[in-house]
Backbone as CSV, one residue per row, in Angstrom:
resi,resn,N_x,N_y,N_z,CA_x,CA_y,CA_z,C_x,C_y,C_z
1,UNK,79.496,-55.915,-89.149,78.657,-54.722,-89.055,79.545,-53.481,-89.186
2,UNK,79.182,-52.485,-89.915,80.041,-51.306,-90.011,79.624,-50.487,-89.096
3,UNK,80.868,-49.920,-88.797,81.285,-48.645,-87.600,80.714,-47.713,-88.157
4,UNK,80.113,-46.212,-87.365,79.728,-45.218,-87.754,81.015,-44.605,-87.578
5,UNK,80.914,-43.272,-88.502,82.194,-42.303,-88.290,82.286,-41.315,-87.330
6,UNK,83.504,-40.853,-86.212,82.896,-40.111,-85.607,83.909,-38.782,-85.312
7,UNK,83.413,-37.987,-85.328,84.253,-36.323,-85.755,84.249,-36.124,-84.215
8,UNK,85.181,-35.410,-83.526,84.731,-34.636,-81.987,85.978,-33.365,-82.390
9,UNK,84.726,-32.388,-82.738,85.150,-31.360,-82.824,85.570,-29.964,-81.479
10,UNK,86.740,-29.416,-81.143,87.182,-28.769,-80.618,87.338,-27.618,-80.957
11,UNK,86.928,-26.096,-79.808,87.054,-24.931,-80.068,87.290,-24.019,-78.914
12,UNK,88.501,-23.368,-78.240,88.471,-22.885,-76.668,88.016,-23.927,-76.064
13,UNK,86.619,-23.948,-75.261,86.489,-24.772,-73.899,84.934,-25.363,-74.740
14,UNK,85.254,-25.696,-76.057,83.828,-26.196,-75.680,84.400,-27.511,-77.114
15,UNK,83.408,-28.803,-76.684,83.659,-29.733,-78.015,82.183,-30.098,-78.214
16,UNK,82.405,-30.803,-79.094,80.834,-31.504,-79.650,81.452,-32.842,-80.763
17,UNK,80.406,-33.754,-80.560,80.850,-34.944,-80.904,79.337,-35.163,-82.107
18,UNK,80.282,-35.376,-83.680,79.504,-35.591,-84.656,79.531,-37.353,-85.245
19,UNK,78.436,-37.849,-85.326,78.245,-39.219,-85.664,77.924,-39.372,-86.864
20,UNK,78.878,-39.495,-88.094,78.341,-39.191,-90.204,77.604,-38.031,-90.057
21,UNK,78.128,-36.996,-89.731,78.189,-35.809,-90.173,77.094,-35.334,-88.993
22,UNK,76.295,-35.761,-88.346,75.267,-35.396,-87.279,75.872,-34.537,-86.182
23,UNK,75.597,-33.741,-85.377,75.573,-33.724,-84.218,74.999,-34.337,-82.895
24,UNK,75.387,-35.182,-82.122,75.086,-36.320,-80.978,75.368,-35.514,-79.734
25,UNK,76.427,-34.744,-79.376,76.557,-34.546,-78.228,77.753,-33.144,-77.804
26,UNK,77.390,-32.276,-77.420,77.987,-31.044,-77.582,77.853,-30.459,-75.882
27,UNK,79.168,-29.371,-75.140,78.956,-28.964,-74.386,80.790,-28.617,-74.173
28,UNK,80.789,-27.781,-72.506,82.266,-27.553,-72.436,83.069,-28.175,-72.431
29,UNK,83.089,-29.395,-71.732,83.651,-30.542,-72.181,82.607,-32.006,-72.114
30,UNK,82.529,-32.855,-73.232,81.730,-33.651,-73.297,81.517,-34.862,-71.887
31,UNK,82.562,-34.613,-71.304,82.692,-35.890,-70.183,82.081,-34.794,-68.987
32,UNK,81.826,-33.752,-69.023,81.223,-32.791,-67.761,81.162,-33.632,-66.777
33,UNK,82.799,-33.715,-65.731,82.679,-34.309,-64.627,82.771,-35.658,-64.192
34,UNK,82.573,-36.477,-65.455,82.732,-38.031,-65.732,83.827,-38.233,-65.865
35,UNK,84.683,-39.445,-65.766,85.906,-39.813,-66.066,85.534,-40.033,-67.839
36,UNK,86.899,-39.136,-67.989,86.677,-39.041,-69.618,86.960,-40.498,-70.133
37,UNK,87.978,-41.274,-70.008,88.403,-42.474,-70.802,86.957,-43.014,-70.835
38,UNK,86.468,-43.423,-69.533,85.137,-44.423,-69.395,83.805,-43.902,-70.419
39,UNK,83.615,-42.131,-70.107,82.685,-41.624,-70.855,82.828,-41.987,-72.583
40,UNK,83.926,-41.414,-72.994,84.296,-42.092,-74.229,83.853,-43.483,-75.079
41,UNK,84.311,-44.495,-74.052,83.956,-45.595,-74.155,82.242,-45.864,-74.308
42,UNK,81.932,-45.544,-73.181,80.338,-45.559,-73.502,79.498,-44.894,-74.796
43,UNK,80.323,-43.492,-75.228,80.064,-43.358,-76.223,79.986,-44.055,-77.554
44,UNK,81.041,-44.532,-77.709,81.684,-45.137,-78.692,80.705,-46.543,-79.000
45,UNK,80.185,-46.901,-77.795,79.009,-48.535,-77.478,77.410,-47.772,-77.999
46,UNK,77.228,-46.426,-77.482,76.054,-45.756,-77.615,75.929,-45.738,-79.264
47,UNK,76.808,-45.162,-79.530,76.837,-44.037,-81.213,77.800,-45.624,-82.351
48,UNK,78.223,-46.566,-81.482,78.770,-47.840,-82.949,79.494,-46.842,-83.347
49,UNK,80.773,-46.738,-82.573,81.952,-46.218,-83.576,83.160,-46.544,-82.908
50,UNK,84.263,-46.799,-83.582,85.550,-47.085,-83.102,86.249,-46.030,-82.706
51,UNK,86.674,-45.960,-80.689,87.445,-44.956,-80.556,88.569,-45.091,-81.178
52,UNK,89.319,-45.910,-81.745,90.639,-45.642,-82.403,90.466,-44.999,-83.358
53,UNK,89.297,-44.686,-84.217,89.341,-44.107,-85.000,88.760,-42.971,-85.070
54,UNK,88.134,-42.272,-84.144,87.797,-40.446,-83.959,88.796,-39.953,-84.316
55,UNK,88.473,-38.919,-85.168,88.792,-37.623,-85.819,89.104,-36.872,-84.567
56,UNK,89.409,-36.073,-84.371,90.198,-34.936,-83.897,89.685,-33.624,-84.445
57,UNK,89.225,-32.660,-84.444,89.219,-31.359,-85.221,88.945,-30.140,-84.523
58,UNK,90.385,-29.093,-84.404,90.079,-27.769,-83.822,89.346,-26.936,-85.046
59,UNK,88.601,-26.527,-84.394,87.551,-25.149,-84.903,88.438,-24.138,-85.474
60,UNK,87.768,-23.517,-86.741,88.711,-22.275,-86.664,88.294,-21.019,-85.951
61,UNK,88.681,-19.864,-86.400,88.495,-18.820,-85.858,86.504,-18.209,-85.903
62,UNK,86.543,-18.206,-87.319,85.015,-18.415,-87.833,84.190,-18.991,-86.879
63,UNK,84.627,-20.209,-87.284,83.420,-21.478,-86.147,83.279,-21.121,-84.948
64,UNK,84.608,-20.673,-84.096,84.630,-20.325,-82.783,83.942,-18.941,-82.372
65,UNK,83.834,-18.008,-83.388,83.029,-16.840,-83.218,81.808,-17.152,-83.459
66,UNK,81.240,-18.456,-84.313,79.729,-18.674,-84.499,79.133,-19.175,-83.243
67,UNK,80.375,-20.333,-82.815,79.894,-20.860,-81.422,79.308,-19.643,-80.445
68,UNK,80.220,-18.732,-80.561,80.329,-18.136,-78.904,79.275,-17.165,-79.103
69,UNK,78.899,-16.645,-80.622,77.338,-15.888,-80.820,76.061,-16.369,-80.678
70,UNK,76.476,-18.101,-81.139,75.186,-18.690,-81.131,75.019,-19.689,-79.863
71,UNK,76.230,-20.018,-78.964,75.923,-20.640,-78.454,76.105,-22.063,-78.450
72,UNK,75.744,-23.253,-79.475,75.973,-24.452,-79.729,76.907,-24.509,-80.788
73,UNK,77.098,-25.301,-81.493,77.568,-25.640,-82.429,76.411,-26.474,-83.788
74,UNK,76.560,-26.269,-84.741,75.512,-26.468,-85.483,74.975,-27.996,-86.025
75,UNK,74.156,-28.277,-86.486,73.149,-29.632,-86.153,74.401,-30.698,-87.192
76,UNK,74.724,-30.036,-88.239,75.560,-30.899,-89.324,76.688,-30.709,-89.170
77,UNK,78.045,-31.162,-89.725,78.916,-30.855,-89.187,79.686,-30.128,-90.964
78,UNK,78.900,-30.255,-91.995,79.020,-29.376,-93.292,79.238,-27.869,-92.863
79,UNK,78.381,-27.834,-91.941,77.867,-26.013,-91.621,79.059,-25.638,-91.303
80,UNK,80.315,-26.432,-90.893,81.267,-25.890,-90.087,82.190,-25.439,-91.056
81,UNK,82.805,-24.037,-91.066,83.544,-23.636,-92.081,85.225,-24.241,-92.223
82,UNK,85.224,-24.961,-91.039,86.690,-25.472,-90.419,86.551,-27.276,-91.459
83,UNK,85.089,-27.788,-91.569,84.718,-28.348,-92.849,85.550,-28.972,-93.589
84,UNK,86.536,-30.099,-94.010,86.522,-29.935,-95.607,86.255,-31.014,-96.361
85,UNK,85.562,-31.713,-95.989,84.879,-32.769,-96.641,85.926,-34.241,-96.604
86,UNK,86.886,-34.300,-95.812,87.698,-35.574,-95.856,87.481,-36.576,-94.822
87,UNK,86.479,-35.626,-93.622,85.797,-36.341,-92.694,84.747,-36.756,-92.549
C-alpha cells in the first residue's frame, strides 16, 4: 500500500502539517501540549505516511506575513510562496 506524502511546514511559532499537498492540521505547535514524539506517531497512523520521511519546510518571509494577516495557513500547500514544487 502506498504512503501518503507529508510536508510540516514551519514559520515563527506556528506549523501546519500538509498530507499531498492538503492541509490536515495547523496551529502553534501541532502537538499543543501532547508529547510530541507520540503525537507524531499517531499522526503518521491517522494521515498513512512515513515519519521518516516528512519534509521539513521553513516559511518564508511572504508566507509568514500571510500567516500572521490571515491567521491560518492556506488550504493547499501550492498557495505557499515558500512552494517549489519538489514536495
Amino acid at each position: 500500500m502506498n504512503k501518503n506524502k507529508a510536508v510540516l511546514v514551519k514559520g515563527n511559532d506556528w506549523e501546519g502539517l500538509y498530507i499531498n499537498s492538503i492541509s490536515r492540521e495547523q496551529g502553534h505547535t501541532l502537538n499543543e501540549g501532547k508529547e510530541r514524539i507520540t503525537y507524531f506517531l499517531q499522526l503518521s497512523e491517522q494521515y498513512n505516511f512515513n515519519l521518516k520521511d516528512i519534509i521539513i519546510v521553513e516559511l518564508n518571509e511572504k508566507d509568514i506575513k500571510f500567516l500572521e494577516e490571515i491567521g491560518n495557513l492556506p488550504s493547499h500547500i501550492i498557495e505557499l510562496t515558500t512552494y517549489t514544487g519538489k514536495y
